[in-house]
N, CA and C atoms as a LAMMPS dump frame, in Angstrom:
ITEM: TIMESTEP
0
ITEM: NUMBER OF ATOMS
561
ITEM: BOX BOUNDS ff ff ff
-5.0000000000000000e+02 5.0000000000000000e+02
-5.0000000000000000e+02 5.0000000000000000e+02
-5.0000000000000000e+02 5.0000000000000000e+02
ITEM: ATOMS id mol type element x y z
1 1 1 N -39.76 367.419 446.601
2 1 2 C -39.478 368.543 447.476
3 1 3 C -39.894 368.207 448.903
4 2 1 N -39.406 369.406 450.074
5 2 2 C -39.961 368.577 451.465
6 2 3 C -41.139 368.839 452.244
7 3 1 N -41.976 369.94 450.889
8 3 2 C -43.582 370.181 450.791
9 3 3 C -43.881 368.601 450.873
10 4 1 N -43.432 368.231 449.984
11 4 2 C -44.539 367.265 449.197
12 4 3 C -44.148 365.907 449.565
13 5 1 N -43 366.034 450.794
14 5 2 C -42.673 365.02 451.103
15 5 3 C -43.667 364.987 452.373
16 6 1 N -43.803 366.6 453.498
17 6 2 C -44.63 366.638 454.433
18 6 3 C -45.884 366.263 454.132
19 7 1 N -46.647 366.63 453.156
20 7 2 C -47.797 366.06 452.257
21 7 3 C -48.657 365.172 451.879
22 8 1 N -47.468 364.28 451.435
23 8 2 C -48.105 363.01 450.444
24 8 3 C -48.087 363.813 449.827
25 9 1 N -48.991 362.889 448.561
26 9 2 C -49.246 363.119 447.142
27 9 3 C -50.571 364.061 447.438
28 10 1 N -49.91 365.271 446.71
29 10 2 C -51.166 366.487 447.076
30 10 3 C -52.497 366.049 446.334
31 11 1 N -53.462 367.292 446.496
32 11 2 C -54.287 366.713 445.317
33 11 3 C -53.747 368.032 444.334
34 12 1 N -54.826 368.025 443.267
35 12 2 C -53.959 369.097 442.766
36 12 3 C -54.193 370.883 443.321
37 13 1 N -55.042 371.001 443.415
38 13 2 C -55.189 372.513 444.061
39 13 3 C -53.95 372.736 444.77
40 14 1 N -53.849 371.698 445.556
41 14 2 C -52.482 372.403 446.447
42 14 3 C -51.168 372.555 446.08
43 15 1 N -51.354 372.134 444.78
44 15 2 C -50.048 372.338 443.887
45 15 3 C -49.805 373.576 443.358
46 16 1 N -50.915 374.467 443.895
47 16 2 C -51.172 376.094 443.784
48 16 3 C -50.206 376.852 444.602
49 17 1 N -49.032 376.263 445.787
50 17 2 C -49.019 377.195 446.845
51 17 3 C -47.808 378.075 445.884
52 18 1 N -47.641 379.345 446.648
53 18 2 C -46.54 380.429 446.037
54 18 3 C -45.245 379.537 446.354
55 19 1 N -44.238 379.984 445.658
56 19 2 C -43.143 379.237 445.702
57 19 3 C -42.265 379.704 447.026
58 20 1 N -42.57 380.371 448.01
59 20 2 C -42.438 380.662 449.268
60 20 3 C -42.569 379.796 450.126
61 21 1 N -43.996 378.698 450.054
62 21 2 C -44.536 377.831 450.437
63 21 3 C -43.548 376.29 450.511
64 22 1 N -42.572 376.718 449.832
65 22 2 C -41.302 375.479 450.047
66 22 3 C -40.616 375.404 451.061
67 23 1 N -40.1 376.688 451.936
68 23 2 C -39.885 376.367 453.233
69 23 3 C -41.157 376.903 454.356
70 24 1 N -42.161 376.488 453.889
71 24 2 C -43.064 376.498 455.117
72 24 3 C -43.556 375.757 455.725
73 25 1 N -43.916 375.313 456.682
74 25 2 C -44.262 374.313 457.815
75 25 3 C -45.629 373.464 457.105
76 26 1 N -46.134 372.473 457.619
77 26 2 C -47.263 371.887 456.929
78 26 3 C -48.384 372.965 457.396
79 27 1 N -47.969 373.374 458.869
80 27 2 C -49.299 373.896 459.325
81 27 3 C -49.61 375.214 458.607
82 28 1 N -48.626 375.831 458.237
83 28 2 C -48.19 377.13 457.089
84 28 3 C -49.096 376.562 455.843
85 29 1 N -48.824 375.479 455.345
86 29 2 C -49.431 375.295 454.159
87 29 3 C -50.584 375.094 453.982
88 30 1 N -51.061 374.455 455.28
89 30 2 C -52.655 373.908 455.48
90 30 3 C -53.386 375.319 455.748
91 31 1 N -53.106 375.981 456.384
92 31 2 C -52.812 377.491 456.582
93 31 3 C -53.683 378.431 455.127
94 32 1 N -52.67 378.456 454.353
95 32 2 C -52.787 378.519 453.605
96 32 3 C -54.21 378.424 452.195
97 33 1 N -53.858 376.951 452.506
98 33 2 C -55.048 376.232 451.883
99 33 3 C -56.303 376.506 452.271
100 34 1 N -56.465 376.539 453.682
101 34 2 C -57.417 376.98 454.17
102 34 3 C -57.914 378.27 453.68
103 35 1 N -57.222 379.07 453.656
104 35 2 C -57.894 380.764 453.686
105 35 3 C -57.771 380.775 452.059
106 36 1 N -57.183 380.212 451.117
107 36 2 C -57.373 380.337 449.452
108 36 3 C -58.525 379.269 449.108
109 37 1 N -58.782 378.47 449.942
110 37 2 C -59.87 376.933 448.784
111 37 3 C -60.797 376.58 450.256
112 38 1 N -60.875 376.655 451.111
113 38 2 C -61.922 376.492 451.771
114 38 3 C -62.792 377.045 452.275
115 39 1 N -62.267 378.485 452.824
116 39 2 C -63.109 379.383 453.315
117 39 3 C -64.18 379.825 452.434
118 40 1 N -63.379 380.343 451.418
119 40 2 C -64.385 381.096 450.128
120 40 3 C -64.929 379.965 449.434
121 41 1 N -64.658 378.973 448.865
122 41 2 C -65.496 377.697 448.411
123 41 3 C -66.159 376.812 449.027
124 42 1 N -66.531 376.931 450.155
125 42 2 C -67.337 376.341 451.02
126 42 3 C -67.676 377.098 452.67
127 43 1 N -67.008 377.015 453.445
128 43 2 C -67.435 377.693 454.666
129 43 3 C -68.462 379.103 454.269
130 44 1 N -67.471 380.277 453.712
131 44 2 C -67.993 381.38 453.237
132 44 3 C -69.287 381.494 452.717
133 45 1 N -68.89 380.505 452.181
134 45 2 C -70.411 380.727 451.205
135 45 3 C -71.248 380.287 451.896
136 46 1 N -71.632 379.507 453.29
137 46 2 C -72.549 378.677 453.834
138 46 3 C -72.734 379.916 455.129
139 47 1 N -72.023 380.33 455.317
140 47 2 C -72.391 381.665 456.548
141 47 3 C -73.238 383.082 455.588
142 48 1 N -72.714 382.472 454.41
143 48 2 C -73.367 384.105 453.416
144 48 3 C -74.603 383.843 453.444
145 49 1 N -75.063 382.287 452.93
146 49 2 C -76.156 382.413 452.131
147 49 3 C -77.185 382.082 453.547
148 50 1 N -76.44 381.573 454.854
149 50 2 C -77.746 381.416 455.818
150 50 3 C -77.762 383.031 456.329
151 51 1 N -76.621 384.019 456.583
152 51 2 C -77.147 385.318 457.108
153 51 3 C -77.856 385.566 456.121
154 52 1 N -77.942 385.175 454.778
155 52 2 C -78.618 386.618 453.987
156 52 3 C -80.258 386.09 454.11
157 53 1 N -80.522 384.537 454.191
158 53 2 C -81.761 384.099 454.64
159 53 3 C -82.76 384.795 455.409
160 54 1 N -81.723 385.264 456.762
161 54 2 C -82.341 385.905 458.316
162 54 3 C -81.789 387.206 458.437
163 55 1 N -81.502 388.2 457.161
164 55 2 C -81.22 389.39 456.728
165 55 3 C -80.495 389.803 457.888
166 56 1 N -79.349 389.033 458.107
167 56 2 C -78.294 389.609 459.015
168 56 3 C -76.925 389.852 458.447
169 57 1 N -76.344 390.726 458.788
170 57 2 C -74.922 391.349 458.336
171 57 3 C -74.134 390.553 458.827
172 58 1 N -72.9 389.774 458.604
173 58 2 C -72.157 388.705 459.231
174 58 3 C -70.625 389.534 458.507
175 59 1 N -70.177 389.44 459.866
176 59 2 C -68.577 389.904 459.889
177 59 3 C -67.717 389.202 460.518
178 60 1 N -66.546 388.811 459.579
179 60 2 C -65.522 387.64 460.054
180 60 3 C -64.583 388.395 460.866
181 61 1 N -63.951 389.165 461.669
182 61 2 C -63.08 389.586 462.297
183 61 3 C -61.555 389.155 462.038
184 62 1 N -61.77 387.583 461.973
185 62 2 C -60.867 386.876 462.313
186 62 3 C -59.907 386.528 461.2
187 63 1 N -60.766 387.187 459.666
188 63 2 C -60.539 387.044 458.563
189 63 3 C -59.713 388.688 457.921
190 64 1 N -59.698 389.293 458.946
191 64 2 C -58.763 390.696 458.668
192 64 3 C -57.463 390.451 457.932
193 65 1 N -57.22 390.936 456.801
194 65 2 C -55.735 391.017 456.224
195 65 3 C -55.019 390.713 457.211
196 66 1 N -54.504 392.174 457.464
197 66 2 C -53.528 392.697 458.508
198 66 3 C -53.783 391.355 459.907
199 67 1 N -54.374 390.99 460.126
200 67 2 C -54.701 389.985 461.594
201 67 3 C -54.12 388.453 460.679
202 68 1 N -54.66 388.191 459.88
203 68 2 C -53.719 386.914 458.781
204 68 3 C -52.553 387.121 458.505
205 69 1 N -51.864 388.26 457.741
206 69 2 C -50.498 388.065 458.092
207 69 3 C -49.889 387.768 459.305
208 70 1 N -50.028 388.202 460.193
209 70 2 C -49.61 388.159 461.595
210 70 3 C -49.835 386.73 462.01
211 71 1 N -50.638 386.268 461.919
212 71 2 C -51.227 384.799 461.722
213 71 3 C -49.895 383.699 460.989
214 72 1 N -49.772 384.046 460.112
215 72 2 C -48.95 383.569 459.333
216 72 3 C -47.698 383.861 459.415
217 73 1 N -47.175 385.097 460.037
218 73 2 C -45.788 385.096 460.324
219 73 3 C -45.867 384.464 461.774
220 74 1 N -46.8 384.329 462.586
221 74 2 C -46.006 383.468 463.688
222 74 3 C -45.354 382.189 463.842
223 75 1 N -44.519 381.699 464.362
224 75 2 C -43.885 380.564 464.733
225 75 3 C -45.317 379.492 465.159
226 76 1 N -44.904 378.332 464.827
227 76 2 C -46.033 377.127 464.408
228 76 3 C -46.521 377.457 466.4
229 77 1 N -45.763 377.374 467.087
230 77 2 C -46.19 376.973 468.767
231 77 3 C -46.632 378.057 469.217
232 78 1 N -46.863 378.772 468.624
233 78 2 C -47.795 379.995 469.217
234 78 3 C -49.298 379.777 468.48
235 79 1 N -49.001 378.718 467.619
236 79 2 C -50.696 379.135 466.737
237 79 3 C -50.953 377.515 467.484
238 80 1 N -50.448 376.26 467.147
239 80 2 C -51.219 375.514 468.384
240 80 3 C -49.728 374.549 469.036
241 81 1 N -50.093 374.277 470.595
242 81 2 C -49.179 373.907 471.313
243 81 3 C -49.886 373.084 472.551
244 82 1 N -49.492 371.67 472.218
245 82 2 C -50.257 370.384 472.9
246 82 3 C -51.61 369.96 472.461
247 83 1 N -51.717 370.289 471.684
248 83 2 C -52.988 369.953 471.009
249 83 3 C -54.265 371.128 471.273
250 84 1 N -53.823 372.334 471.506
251 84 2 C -54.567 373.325 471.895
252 84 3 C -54.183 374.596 470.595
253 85 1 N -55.604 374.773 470.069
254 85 2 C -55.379 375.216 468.404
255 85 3 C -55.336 376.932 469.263
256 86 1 N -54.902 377.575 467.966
257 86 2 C -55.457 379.36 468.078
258 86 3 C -54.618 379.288 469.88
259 87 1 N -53.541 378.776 470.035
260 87 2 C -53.132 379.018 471.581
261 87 3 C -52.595 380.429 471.52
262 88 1 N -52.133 381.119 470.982
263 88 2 C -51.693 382.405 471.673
264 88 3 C -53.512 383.44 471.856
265 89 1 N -54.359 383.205 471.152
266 89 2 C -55.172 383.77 471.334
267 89 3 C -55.763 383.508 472.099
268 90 1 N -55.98 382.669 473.082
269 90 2 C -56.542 382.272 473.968
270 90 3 C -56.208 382.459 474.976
271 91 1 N -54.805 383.104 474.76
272 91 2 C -53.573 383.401 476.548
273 91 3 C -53.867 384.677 475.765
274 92 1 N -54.215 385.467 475.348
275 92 2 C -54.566 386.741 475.312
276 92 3 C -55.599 387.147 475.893
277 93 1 N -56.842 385.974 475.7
278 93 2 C -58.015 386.45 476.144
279 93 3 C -58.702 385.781 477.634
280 94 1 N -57.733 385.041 477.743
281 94 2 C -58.074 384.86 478.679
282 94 3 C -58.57 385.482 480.617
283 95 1 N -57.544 386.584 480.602
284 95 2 C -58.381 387.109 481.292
285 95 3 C -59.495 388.613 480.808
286 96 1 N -60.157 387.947 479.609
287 96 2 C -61.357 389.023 479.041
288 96 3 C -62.676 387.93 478.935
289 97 1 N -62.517 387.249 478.807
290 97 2 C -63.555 386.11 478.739
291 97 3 C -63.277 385.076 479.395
292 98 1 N -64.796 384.272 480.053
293 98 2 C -65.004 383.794 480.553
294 98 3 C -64.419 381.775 480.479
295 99 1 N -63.988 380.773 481.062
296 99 2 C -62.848 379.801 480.827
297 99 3 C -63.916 378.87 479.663
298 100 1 N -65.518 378.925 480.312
299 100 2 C -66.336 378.399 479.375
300 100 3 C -66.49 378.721 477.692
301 101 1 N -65.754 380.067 477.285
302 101 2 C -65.999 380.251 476.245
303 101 3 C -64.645 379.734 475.543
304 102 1 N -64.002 379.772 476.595
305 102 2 C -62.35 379.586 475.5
306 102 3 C -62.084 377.695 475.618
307 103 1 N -63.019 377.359 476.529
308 103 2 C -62.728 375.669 476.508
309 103 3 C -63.742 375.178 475.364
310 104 1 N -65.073 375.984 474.832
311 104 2 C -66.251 375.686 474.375
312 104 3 C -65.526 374.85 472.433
313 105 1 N -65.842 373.518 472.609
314 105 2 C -65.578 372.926 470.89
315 105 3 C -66.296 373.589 470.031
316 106 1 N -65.425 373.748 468.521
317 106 2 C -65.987 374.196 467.633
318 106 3 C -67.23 372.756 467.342
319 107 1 N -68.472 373.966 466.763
320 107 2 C -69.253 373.098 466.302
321 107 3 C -70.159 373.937 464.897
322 108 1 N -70.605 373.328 464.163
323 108 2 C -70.915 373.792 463.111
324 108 3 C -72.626 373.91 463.085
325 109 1 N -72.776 373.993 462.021
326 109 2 C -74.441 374.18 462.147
327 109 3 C -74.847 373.043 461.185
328 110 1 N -75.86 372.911 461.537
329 110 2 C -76.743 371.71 460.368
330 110 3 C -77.974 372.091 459.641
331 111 1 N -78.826 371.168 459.327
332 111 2 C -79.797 371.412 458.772
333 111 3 C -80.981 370.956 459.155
334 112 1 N -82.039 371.801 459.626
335 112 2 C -82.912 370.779 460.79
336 112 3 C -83.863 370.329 459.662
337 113 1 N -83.175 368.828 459.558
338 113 2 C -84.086 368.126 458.667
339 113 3 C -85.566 367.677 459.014
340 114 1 N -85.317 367.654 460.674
341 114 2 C -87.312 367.656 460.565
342 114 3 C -87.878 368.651 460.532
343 115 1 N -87.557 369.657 459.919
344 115 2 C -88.817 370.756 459.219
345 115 3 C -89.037 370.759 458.028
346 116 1 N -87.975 370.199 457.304
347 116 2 C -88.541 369.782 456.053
348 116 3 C -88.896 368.721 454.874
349 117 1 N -89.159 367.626 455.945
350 117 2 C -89.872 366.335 455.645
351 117 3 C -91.191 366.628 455.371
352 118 1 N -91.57 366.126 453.893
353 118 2 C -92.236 365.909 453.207
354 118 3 C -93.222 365.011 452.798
355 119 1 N -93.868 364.855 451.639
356 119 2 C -94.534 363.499 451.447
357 119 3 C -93.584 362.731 450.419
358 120 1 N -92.881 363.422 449.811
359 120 2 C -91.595 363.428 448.785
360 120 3 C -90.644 362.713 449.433
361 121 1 N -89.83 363.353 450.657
362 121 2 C -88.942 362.903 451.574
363 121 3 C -89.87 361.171 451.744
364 122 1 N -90.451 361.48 452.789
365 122 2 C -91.344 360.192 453.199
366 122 3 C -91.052 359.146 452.135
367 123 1 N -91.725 359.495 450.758
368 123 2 C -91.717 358.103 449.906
369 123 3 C -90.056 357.897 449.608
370 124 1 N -89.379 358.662 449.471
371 124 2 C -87.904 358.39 449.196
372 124 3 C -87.64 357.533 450.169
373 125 1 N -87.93 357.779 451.637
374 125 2 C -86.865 357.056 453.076
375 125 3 C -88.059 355.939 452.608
376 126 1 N -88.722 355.735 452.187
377 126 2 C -89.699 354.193 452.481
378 126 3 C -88.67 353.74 451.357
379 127 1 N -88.67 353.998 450.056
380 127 2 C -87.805 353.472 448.537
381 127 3 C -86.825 353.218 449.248
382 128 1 N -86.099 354.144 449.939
383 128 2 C -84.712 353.778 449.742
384 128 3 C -83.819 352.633 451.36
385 129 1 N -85.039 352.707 451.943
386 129 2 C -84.976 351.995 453.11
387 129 3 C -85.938 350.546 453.316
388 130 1 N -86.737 350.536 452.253
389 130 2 C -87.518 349.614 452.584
390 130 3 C -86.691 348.2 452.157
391 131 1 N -85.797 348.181 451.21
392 131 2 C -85.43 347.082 450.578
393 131 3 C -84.374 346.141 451.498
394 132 1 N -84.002 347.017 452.175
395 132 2 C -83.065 346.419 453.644
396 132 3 C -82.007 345.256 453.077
397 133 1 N -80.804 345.525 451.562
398 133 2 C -80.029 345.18 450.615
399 133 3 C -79.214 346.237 450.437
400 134 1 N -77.985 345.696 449.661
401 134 2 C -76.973 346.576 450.004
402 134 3 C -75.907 346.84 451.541
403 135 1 N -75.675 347.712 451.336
404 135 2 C -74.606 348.069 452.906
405 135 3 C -75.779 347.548 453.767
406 136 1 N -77.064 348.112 453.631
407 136 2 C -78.338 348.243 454.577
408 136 3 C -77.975 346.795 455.744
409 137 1 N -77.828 346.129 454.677
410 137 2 C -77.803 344.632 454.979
411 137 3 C -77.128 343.967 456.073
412 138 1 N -76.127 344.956 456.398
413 138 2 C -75.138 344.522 457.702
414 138 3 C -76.163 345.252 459.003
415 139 1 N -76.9 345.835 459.085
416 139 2 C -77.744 346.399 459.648
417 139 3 C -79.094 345.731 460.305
418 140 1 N -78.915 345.918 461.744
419 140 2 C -80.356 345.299 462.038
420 140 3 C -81.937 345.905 460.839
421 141 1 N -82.509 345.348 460.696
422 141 2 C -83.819 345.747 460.312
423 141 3 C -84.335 346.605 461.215
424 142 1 N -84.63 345.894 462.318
425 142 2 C -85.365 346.399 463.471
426 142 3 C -84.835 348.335 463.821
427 143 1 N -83.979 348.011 463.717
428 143 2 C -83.079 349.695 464.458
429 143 3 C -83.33 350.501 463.417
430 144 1 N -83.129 350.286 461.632
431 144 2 C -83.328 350.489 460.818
432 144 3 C -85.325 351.066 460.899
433 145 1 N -85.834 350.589 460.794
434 145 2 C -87.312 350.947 460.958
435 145 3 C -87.901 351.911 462.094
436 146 1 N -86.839 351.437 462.889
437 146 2 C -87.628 352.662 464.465
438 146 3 C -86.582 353.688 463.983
439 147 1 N -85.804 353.96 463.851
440 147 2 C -84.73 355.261 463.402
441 147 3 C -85.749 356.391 461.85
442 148 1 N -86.047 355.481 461.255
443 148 2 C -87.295 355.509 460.272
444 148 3 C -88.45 356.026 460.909
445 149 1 N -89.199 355.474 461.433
446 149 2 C -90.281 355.699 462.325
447 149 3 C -90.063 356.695 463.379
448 150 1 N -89.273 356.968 464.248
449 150 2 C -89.012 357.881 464.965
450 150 3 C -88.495 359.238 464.616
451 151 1 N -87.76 359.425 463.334
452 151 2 C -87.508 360.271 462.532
453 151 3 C -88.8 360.976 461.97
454 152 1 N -89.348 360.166 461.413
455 152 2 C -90.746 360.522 460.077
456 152 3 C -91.898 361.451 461.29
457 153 1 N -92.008 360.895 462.567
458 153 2 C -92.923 361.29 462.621
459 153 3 C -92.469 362.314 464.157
460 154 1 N -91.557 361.886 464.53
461 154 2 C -91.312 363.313 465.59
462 154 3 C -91.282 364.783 465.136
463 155 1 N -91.756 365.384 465.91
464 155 2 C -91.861 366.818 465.88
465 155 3 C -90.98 367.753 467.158
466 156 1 N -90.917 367.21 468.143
467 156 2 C -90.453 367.385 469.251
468 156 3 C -89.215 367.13 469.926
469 157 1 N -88.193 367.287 470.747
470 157 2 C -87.493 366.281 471.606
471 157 3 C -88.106 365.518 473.076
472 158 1 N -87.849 363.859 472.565
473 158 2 C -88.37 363.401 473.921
474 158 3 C -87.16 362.745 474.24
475 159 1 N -87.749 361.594 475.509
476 159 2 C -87.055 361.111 476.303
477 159 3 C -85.428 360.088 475.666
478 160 1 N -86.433 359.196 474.74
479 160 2 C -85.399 358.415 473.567
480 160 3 C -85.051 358.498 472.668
481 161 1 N -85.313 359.932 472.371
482 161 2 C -84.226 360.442 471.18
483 161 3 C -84.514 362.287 470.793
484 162 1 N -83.618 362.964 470.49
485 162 2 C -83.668 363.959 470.067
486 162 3 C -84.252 364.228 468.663
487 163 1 N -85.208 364.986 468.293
488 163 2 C -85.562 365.274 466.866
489 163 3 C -84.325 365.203 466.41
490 164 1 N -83.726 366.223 466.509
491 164 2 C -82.613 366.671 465.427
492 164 3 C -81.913 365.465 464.843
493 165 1 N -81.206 364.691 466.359
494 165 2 C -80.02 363.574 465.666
495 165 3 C -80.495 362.755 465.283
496 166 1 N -82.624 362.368 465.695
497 166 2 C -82.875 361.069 464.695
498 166 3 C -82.81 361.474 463.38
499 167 1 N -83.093 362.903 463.109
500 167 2 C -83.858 363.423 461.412
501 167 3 C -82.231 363.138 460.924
502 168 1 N -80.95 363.434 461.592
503 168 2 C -79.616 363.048 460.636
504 168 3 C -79.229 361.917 460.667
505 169 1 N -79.654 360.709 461.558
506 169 2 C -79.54 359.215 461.61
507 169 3 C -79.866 358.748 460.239
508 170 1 N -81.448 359.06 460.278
509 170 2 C -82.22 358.748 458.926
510 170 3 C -81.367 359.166 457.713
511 171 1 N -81.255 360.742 457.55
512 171 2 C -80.821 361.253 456.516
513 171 3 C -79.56 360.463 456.218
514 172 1 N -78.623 359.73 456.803
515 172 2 C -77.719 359.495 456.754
516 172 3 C -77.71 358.004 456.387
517 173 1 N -78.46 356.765 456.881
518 173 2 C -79 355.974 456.704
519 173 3 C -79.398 355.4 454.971
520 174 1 N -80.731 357.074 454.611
521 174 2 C -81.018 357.349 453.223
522 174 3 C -79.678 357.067 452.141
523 175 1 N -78.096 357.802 452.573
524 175 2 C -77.293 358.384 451.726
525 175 3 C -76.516 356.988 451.772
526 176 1 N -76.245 356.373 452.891
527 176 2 C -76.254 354.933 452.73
528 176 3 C -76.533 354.208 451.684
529 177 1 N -78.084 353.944 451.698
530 177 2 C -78.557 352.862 450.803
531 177 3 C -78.553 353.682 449.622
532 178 1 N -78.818 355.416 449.406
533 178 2 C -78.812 355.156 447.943
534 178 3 C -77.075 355.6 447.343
535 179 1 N -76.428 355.258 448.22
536 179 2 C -74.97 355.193 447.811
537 179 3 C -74.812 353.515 447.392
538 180 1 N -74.985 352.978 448.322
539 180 2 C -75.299 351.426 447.845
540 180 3 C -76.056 351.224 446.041
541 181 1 N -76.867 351.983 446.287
542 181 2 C -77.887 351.394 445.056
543 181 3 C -77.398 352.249 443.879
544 182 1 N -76.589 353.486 443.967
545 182 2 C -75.928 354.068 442.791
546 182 3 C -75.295 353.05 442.187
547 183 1 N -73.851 352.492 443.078
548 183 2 C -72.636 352.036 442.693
549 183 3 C -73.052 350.238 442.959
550 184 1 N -73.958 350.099 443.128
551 184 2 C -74.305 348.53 442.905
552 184 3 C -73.56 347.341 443.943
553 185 1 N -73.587 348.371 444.912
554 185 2 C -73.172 347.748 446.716
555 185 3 C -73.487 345.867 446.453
556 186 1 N -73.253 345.025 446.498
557 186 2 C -74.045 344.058 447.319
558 186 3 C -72.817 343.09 448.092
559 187 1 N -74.022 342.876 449.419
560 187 2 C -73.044 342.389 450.4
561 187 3 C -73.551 341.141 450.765
């Protein structure tokens, strides 16, 4: 079909769409996909469970029935046009808000892993970093150990590095080698 020709080889979920979904655009389908298998199986659930953390009420606006159909019946160049996503909403709002908010990139939230480094954490990044084998191996040592070291023990942001992006260097580093050492990496 010329779904599945726009496509590739789906995976299977998306072999879910209504049979409507045969003359719809990819961006229609991704569309789609989006608001049935991503929102509610992942995004959703990650805005639920951090408001309900900091006992705040969180309301999607943007997630209105009535505002999604409309969504979905528009023509593909009103939803993005030159590489500029959500474009008719943005020539709506534009003179209501300010150019900084409507130029501002989506960005997501993380997990500020240096608050919850451990003595647990600690011996894991020594295990799983100390052996410097595996992927590790294409890797200086040296950068490897201060990324380690600068991670483990900052508390703060200074001059040569930010807490935050060393604590996801490391963390990331960690998922590295013990991705290596699951599946029996050697290089």
């Amino acid at each position: 079909s010329q779904l599945r020709e726009h496509l590739g080889a789906p995976p299977d979920r998306l072999t879910a769409l209504p049979e409507a979904a045969e003359h719809w655009s990819p961006l229609k389908c991704l569309m789609y996909y989006m608001i049935r298998r991503i929102l509610p199986e992942d995004m959703l659930v990650k805005v639920d469970r951090m408001s309900m953390a900091c006992s705040l009420e969180v309301r999607a606006p943007f997630l209105d029935v009535d505002l999604a159909k409309v969504a979905m019946a528009l023509p593909d160049r009103h939803l993005i046009r030159r590489g500029e996503n959500k474009y008719i909403l943005r020539r709506l709002a534009a003179d209501r808000l300010p150019q900084v908010v409507l130029d501002h990139p989506k960005s997501g939230f993380s997990v500020p892993l240096h608050r919850v480094q451990n003595d647990a954490y600690r011996e894991m990044a020594d295990d799983l970093l100390g052996a410097n084998d595996g992927p590790l191996s294409l890797l200086s040592v040296e950068m490897v150990n201060k990324t380690k070291g600068l991670a483990l023990t900052r508390q703060r942001d200074m001059a040569d590095a930010s807490v935050f992006r060393i604590s996801h260097q490391l963390w990331a580093l960690m998922q590295l080698a013990a991705w290596g050492r699951r599946f029996g990496v050697t290089i």
